[in-house]
Structure formats: C-alpha cells, structure tokens
VOPAGU-2260 file (C-alpha; in pm, 1 decimal, decimal comma):
REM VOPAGU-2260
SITE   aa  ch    i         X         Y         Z
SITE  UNK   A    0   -1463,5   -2344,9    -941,6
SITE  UNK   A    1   -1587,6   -1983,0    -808,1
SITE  UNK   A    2   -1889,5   -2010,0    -607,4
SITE  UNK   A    3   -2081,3   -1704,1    -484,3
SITE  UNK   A    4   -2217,7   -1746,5    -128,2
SITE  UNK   A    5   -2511,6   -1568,6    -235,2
SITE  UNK   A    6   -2652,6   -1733,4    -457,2
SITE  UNK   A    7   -2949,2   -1942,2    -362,8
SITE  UNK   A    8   -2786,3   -2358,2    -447,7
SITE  UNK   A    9   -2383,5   -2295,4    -339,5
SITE  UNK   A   10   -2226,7   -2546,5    -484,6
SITE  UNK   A   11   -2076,4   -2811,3    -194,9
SITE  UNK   A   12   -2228,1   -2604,3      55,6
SITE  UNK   A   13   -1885,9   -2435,8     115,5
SITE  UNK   A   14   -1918,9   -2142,5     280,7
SITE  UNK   A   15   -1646,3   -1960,9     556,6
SITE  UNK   A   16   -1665,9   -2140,6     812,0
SITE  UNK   A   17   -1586,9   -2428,4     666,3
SITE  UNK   A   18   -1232,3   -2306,6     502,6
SITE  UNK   A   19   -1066,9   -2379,5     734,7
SITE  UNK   A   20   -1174,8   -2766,2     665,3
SITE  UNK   A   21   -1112,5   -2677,9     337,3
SITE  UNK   A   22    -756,1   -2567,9     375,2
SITE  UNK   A   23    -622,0   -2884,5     519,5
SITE  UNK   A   24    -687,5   -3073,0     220,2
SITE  UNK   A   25    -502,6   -2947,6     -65,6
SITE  UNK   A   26    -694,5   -3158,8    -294,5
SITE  UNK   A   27    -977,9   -2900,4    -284,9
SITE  UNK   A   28    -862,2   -2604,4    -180,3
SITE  UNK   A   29    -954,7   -2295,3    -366,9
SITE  UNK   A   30   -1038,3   -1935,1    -278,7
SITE  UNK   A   31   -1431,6   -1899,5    -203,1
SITE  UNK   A   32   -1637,9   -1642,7    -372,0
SITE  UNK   A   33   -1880,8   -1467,3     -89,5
SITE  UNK   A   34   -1969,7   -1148,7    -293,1
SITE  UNK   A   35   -2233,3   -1067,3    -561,3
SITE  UNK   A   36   -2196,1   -1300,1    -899,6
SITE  UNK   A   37   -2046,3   -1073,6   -1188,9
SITE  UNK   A   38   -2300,0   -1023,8   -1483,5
SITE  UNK   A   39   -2191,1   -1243,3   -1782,1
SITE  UNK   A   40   -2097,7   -1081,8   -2120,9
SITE  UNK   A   41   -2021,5   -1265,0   -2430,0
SITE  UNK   A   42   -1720,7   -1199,7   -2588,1
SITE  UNK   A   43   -1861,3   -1174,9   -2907,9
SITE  UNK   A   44   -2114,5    -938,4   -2774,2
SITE  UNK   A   45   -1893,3    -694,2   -2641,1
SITE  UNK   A   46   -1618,4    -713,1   -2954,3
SITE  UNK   A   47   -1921,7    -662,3   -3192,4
SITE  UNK   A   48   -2033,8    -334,9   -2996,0
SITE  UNK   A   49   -1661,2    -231,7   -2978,0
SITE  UNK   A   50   -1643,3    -223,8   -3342,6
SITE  UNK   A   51   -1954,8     -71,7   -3396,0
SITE  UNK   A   52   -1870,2     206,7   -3167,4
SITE  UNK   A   53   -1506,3     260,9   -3325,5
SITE  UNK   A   54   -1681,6     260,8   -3678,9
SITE  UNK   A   55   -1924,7     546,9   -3540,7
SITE  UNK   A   56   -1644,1     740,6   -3381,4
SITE  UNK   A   57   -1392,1     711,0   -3699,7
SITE  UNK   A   58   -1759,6     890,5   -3929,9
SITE  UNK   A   59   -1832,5    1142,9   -3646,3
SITE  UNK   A   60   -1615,0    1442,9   -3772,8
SITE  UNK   A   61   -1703,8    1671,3   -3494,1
SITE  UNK   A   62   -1474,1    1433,1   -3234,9
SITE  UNK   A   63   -1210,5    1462,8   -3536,4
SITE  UNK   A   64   -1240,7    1841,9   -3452,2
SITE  UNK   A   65   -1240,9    1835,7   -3089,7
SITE  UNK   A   66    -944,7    1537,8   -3073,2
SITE  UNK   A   67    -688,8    1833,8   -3299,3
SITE  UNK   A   68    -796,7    2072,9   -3109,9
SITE  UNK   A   69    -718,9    1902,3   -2782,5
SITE  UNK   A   70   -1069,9    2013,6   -2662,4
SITE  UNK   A   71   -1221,8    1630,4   -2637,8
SITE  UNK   A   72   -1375,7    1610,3   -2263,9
SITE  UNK   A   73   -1413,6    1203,1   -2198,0
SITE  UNK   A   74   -1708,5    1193,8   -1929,9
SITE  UNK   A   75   -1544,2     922,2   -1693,8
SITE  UNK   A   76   -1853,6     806,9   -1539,3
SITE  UNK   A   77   -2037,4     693,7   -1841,9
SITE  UNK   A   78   -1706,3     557,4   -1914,7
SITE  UNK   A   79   -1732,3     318,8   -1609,8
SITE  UNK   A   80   -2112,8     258,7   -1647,6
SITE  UNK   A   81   -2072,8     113,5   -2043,9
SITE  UNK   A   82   -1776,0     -69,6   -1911,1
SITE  UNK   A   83   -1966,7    -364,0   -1754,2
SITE  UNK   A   84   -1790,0    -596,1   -1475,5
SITE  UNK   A   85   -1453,6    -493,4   -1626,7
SITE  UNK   A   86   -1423,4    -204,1   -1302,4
SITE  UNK   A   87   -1508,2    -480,4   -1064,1
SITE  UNK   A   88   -1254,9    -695,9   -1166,3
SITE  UNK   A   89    -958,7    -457,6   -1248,2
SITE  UNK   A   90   -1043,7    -399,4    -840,8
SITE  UNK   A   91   -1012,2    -715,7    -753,9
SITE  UNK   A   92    -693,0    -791,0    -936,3
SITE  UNK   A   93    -534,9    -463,7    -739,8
SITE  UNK   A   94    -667,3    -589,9    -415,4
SITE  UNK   A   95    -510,6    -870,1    -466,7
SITE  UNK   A   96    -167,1    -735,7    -509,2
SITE  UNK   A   97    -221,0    -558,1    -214,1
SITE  UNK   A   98    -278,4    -909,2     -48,1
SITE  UNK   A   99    -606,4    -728,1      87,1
SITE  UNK   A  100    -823,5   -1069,3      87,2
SITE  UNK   A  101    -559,1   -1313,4     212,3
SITE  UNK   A  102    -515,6   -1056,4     489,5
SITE  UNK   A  103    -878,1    -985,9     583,2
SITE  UNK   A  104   -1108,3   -1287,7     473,0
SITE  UNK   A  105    -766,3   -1553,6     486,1
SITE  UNK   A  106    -908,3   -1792,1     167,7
SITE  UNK   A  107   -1233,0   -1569,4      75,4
SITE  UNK   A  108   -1258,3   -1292,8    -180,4
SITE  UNK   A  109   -1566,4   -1028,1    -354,8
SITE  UNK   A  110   -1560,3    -841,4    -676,3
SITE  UNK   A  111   -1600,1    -467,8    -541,7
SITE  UNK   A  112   -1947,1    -473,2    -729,1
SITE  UNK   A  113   -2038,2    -111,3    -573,5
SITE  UNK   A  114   -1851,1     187,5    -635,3
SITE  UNK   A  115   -1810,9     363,0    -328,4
SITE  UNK   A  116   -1626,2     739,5    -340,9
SITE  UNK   A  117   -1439,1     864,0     -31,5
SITE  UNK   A  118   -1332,2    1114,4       5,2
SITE  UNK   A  119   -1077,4    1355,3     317,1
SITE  UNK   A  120   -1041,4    1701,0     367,7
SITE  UNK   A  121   -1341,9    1851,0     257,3
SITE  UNK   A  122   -1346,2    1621,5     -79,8
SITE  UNK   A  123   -1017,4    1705,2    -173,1
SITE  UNK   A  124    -836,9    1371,4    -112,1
SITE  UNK   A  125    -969,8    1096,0    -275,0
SITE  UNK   A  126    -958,8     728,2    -160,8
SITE  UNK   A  127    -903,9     443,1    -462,9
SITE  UNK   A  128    -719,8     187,3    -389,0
SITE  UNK   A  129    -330,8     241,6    -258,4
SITE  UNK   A  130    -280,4     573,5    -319,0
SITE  UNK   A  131    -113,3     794,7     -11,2
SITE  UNK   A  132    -313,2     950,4     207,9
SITE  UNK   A  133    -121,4    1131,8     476,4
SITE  UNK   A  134    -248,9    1096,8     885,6
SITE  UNK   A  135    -278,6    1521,0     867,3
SITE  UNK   A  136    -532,4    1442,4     523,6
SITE  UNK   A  137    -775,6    1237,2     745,7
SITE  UNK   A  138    -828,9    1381,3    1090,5
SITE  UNK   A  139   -1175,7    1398,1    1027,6
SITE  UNK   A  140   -1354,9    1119,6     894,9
SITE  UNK   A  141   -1452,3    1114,3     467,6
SITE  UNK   A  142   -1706,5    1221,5     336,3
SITE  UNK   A  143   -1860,7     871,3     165,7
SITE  UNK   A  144   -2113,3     790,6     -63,7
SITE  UNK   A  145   -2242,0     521,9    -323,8
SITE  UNK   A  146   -2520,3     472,0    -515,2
SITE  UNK   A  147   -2823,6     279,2    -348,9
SITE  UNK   A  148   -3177,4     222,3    -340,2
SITE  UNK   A  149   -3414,1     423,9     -51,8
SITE  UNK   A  150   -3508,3     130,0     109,3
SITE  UNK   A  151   -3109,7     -75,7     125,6
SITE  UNK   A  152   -2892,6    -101,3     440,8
SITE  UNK   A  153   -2553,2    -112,0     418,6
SITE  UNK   A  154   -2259,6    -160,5     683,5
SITE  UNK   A  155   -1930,0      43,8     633,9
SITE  UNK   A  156   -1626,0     -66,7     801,8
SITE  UNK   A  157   -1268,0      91,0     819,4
SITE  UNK   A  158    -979,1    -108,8     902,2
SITE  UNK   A  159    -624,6    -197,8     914,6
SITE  UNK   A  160    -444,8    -537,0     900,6
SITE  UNK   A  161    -114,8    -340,7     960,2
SITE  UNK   A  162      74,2    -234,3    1276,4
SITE  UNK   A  163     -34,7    -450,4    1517,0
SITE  UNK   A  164      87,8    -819,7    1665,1
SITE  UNK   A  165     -59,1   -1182,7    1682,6
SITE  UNK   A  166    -234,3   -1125,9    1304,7
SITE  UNK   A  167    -521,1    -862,5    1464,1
SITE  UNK   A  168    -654,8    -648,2    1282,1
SITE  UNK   A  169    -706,4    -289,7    1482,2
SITE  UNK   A  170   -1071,2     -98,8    1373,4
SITE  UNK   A  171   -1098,8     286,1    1294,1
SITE  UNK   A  172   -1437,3     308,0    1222,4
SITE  UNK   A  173   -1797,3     101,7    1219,0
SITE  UNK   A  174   -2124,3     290,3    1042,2
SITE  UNK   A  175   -2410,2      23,1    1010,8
SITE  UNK   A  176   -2755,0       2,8     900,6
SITE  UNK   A  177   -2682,4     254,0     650,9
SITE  UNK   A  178   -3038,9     307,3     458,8
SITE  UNK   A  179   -3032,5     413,5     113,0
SITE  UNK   A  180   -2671,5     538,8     126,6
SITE  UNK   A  181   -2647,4     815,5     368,9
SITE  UNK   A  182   -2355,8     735,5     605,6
SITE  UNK   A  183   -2432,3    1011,8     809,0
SITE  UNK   A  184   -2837,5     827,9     950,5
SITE  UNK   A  185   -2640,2     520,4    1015,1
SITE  UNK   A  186   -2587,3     364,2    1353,8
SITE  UNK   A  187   -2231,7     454,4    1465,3
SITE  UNK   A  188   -2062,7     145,0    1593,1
SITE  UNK   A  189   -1722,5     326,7    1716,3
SITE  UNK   A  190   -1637,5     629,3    1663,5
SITE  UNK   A  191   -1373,9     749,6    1371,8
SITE  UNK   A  192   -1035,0     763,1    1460,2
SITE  UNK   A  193    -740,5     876,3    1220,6
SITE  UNK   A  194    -491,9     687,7    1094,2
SITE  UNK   A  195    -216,2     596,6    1304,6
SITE  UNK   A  196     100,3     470,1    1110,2
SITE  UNK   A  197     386,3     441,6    1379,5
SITE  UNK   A  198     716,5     536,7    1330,5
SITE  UNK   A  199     927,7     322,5    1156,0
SITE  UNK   A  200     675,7      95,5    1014,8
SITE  UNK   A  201     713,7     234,8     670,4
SITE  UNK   A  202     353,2     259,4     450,6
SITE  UNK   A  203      49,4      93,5     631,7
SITE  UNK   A  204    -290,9      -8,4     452,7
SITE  UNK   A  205    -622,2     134,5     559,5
SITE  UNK   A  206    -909,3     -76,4     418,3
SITE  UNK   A  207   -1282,1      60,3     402,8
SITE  UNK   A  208   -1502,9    -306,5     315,6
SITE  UNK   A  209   -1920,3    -233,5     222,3
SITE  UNK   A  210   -2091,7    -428,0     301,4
SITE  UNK   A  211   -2482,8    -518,7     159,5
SITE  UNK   A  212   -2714,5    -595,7     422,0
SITE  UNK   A  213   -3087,6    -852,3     332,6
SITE  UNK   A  214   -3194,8    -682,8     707,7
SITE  UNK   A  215   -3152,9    -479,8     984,7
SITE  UNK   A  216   -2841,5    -646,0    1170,6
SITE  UNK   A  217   -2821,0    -554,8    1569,0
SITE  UNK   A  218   -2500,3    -466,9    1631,3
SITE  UNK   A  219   -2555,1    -374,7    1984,5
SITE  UNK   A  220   -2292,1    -645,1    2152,2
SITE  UNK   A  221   -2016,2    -534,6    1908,8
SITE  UNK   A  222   -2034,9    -184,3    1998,7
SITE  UNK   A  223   -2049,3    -247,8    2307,2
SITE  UNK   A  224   -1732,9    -449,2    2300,0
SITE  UNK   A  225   -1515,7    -212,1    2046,1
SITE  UNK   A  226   -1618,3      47,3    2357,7
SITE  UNK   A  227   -1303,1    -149,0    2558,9
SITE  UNK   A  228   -1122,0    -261,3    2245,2
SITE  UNK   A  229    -967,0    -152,6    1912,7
SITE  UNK   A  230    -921,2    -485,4    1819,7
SITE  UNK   A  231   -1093,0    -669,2    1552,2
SITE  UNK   A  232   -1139,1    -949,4    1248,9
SITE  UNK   A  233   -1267,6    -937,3     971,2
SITE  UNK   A  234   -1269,6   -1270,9     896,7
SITE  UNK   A  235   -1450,4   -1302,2    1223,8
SITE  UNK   A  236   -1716,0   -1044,0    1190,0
SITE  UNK   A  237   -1872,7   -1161,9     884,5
SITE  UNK   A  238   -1828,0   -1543,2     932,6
SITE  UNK   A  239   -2093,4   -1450,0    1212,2
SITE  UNK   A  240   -2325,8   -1249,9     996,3
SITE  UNK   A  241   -2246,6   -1394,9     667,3
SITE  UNK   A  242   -2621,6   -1464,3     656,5
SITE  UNK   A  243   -2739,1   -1106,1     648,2
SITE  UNK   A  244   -2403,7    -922,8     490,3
SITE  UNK   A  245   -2229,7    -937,3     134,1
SITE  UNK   A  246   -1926,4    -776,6      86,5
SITE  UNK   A  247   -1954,9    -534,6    -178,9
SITE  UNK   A  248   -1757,7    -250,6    -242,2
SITE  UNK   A  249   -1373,2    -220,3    -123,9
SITE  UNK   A  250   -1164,4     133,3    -105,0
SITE  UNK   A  251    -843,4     127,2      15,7
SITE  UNK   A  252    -541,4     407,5      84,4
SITE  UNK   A  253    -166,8     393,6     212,6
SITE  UNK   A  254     -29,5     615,0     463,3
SITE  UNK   A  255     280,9     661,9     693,2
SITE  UNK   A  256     430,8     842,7     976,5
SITE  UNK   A  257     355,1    1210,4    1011,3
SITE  UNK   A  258     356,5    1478,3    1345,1
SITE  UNK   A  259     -22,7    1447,8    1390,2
SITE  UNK   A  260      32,8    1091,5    1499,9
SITE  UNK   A  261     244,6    1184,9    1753,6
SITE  UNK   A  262      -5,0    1469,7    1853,7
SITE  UNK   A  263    -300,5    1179,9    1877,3
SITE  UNK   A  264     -89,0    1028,8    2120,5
SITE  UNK   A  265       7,7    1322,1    2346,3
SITE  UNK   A  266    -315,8    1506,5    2300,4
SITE  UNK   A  267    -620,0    1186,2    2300,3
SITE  UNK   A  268    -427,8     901,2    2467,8
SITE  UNK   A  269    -214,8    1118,1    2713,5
SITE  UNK   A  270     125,8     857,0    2612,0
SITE  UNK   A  271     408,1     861,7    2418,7
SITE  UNK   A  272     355,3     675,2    2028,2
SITE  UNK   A  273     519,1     315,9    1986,9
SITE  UNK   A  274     862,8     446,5    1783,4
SITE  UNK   A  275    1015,0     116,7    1626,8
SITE  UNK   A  276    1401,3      78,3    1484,8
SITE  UNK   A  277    1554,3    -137,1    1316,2
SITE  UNK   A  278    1876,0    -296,9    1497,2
SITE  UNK   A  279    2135,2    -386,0    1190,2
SITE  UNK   A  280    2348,1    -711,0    1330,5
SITE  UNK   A  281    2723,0    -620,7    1354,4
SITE  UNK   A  282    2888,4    -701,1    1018,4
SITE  UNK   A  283    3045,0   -1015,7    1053,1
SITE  UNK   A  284    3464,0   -1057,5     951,0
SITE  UNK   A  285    3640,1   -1382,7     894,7
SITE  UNK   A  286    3932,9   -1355,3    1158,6
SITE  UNK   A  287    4286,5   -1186,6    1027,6
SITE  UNK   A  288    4531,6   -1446,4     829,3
SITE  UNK   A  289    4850,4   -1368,6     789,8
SITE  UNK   A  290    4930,7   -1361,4     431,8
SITE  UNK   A  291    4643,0   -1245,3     250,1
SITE  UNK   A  292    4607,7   -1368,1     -82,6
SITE  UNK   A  293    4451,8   -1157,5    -377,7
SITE  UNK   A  294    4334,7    -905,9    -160,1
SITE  UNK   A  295    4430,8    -490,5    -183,5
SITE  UNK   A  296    4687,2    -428,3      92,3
SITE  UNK   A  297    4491,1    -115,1     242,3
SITE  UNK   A  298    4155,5    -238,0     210,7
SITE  UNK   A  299    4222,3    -539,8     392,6
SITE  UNK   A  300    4366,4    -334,6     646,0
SITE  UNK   A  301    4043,4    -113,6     659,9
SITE  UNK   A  302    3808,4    -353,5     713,7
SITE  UNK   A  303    3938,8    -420,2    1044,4
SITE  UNK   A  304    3968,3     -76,8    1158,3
SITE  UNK   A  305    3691,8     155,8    1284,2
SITE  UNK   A  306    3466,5     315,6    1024,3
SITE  UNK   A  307    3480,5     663,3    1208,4
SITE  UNK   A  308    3834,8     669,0    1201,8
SITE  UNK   A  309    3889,1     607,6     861,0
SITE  UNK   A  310    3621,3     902,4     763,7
SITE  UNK   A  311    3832,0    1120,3    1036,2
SITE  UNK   A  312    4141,5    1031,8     797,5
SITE  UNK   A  313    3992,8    1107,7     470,0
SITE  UNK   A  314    3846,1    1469,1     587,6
SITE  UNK   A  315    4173,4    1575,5     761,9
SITE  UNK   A  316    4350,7    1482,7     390,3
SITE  UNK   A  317    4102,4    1653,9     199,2
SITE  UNK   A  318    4091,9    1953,2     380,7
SITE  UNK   A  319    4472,6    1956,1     417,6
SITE  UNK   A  320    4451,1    2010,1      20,2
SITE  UNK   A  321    4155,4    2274,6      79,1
SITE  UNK   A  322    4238,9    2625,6      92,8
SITE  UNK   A  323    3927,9    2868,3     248,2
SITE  UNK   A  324    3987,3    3138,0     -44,8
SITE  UNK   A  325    4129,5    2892,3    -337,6
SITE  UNK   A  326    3938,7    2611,1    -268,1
SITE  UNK   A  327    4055,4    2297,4    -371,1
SITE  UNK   A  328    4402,6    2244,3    -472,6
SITE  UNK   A  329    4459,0    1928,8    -564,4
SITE  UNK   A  330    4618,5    1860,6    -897,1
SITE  UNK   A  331    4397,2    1828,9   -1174,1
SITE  UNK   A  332    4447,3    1616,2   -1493,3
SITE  UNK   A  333    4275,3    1647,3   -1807,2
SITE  UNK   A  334    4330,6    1279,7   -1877,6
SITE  UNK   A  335    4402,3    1083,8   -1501,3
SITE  UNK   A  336    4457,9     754,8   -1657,3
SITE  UNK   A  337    4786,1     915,0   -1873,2
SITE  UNK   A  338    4935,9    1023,9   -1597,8
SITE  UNK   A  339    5209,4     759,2   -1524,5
SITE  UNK   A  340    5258,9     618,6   -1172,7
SITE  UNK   A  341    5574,8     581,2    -922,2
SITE  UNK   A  342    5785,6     282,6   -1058,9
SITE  UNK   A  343    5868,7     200,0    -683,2
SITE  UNK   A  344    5462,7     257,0    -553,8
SITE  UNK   A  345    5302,9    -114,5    -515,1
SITE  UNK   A  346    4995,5    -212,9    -671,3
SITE  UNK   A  347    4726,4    -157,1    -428,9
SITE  UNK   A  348    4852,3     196,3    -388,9
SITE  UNK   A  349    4893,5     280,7    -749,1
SITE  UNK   A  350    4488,7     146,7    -780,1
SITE  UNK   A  351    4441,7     411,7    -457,4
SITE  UNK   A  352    4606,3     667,8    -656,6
SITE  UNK   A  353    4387,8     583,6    -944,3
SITE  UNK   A  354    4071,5     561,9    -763,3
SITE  UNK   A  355    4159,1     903,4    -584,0
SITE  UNK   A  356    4172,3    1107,7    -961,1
SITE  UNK   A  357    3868,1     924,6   -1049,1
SITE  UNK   A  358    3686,1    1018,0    -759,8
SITE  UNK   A  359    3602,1     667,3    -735,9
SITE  UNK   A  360    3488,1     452,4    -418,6
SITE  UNK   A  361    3573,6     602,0     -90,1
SITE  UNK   A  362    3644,8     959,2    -283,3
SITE  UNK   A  363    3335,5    1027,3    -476,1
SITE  UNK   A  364    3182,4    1226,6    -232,0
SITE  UNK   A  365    3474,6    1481,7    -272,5
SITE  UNK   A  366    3440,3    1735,8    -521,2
C-alpha cells in the first residue's frame, strides 16, 4: 500500500519519521510515498484513445508523405504532455536503478511529477537522469527552469551521496524560496560549487531534488550552518520540513575525474585533491610439491618465478628473431598444426611450441 504524505487522511499516519519504527518490523515494512499522488487513467480509457489516434494517423495521407520522405518532425513536448503519468513513472523506475531513493530518503520515494530542464555550459549540456557530465561541463552552475505558477515557491537542492565516508551526503548547491520558477530571485542557501569526482573513485552521482513548497520556509539556520560545512542529509532536511516541502521533480547526471578537479583544489582550497588506489592483495600460491601431477612442466615452474623476469625472457627471444631491416624472422607456416613435432621434445614443450605458432597465451601480443 502506497500512501502519499500529502494527501489530507495518510493512511496509518506513517510518515518519515516514523520509518525507522517501521523498518524494524518486517511485517509492515514498505517504501513510503511522500510526493504528489499520480493522476489515475483507466486502462480502457487510454487503449480506446490509442486506437482512435492510430486509426486517424493510418487515414491522414499527408504523414504517409512526410514518413517516405523522412521529413516527419515528432514535437517531443506535446509528446510528453499527451503522455500522462507515464514520464513520471519511467523516472522513477530509473531512479531507482540508480538506487537514488534508498540513498537519499533510506525507505521513502516521489514520482518526479515536475519536469525540471538543466542545463551546463551555456545550455549545451543537458541534465536527465545518468548521463555524463564532465567536472570541465559544469564550472558554472545550470541554467534551470520548470514550469510553475507566479505565485509557487520552490526549493532546489544539488547533491551527492557519493565520495564521502560515514553515509554523508556532501551539498553543492541550495536555491530556496524560488517564486514562480525563476532560480535566479531565489534565496541562495550556499553557494554553487562544481563537481568534484576524486581520483580513483570511478563515476559519481550528482542529484538535483525540487522540491514544492505550501510557504515561505526560513532557511536562515541552515545557511548559516552549510557556511562551516559541506556536509548534509537529505533524509534529514526534509524529515524537518516535511510539513511545508514535497519532493517533486528529480534530475540527475554522472561524472568522473578530470584536471579541473585538481585545479579546484590547488586554485579554491589551496591543497592537494584526495587521490585513492586500489591495493591488489599479493596472489596467493599453494607451497611447491615435489612431483606435480597433471600440471605443464614450465608453467608450473613460472608461477613461482618473478613476472618481470619472465617478460625480460620473452622480449630478449623475440627480438633475438627480429631483424631492424627484415623484421621478423621467425618461420612461418601456412598450416602450424601440420607441422610435426620433435619425437624426443616432451609434452609440455611440444604444447609451448604449439602455443608459440598460434600466437596463443603468453605470445599473442607478438606479431
């Protein structure tokens, strides 16, 4: 059972603050609705206009014309408009895969209700939701905008559940009491910062969350504490205001490691950047026996010897067979498997030999 926050009789009461009550009962745990209810549209509505419209389309012969002629232009926003809450929840369902709710609201989700369009680099990097967006793309801060009514307030929030220790969450930018839509009257919370993917931490989510406000919220001791910290929740943040906010429209982008995080470091916080590594465990070998058993005679050997040596070994014989002005002259067979071997040679060398004029294993870099 979904039940939207909103709404004016919750059913239970459950709202989040109380999930974590919720949670230790498995009995009646379930994720908690706390955005705007989805309008409802009968199937048999919707199938009924869907053949009406294919019927219209399949008479109108001037779409015929334009579809052979590759000239059709379909207007994308209308297409989104007669779609209904189909957008919202294709959103959701991405967001989830992205584990965007478990990560920011723990056992709470929204439909993205409100389409909100961001966009970097004078509007010519998009935001949807996952796509790359390189640290060098968004410097400055986007260029956002939704639709709204004159008299609504809105709270924009940019953040990242990625990067940083003890399940934080660290805060890039705050724009509240947004009336009717224009991010730039809003109240400024912190200022923007870029994204800062560190070195070695692969592809890191940056999450913008709008948010509808019934009032104006003051958000006077929250600036004045992101003015010492970075840090931040989510969760947190709206379980305190979940009286006056509704989450309702989500954007989100990927990015990783590029120079102008390492700039932002040198240049803004005078320091080196955080540079993480990953340190691979020695290989572990069973100890030597002295007969092995089903096991090739060289490659046994190998595995105890060191790795650079053995490369060492198999350049100096390669280039032994290398001449600077004939190149390689190694003997080369039309059909390698023909060619017989040494009645004397054992069989771990003879499957050397073999692996050698295949250019197999250890010699398929050699060419």
């Amino acid at each position: 059972m979904i039940v939207a926050l909103r709404q004016s009789t919750p059913i239970n009461g459950i709202n989040i603050t109380s999930i974590a009550l919720v949670t230790e009962d498995p009995q009646v745990h379930y994720k908690v609705d706390i955005g705007f209810a989805l309008k409802k549209v009968s199937r048999k509505e919707t199938v009924s206009s869907h053949v009406k419209l294919l019927k219209e389309n399949h008479c109108n012969k001037e779409l015929e014309l334009l579809s052979r002629e590759q000239k059709l232009l379909i207007p994308l926003d209308k297409l989104e408009e007669d779609a209904g809450p189909l957008p919202a929840i294709q959103a959701k369902a991405v967001a989830e895969h992205y584990a965007i709710y478990q990560h920011l609201f723990v056992d709470a989700f929204f439909h993205p209700v409100v389409d909100v369009q961001i966009r970097y680099s004078n509007e010519t990097v998009p935001v949807y939701r996952g796509n790359v967006v390189k640290p060098s793309e968004a410097i400055k801060a986007p260029e956002v905008s939704f639709k709204s009514r004159p008299d609504d307030l809105w709270t924009l929030v940019m953040t990242t559940p990625d990067g940083t220790a003890n399940q934080v969450e660290r805060i890039h930018w705050i724009v509240g009491n947004i009336e009717g839509g224009d991010v730039a009257k809003g109240e400024e919370l912190c200022h923007y910062i870029q994204p800062l993917p560190f070195q070695g931490l692969g592809y890191l989510r940056y999450i913008f969350v709008l948010y509808k406000q019934e009032s104006r919220v003051d958000y006077s001791e929250l600036a004045k504490k992101l003015e010492s910290t970075r840090f931040f929740s989510t969760r947190d943040f709206y379980a305190k205001r979940q009286d006056v906010l509704t989450p309702a429209g989500l954007a989100f982008f990927t990015s990783d490691w590029d120079e102008t995080v390492r700039d932002y470091y040198h240049n803004v916080l005078k320091e080196e950047p955080p540079i993480f590594e990953y340190d691979f465990p020695e290989h572990y070998y069973k100890p030597q026996t002295w007969f092995p058993l089903r096991e090739a005679f060289n490659l046994y050997l190998d595995r105890y010897r060191d790795q650079k040596e053995i490369a060492k070994e198999m350049l100096v014989k390669k280039l032994k067979m290398t001449d600077p002005f004939k190149g390689d002259l190694r003997p080369k067979y039309p059909f390698p498997n023909a060619v017989p071997f040494d009645k004397d040679s054992p069989s771990w060398l003879n499957t050397e030999i073999k692996k050698e004029r295949l250019k197999l294993a250890r010699h398929a870099d050699d060419n």
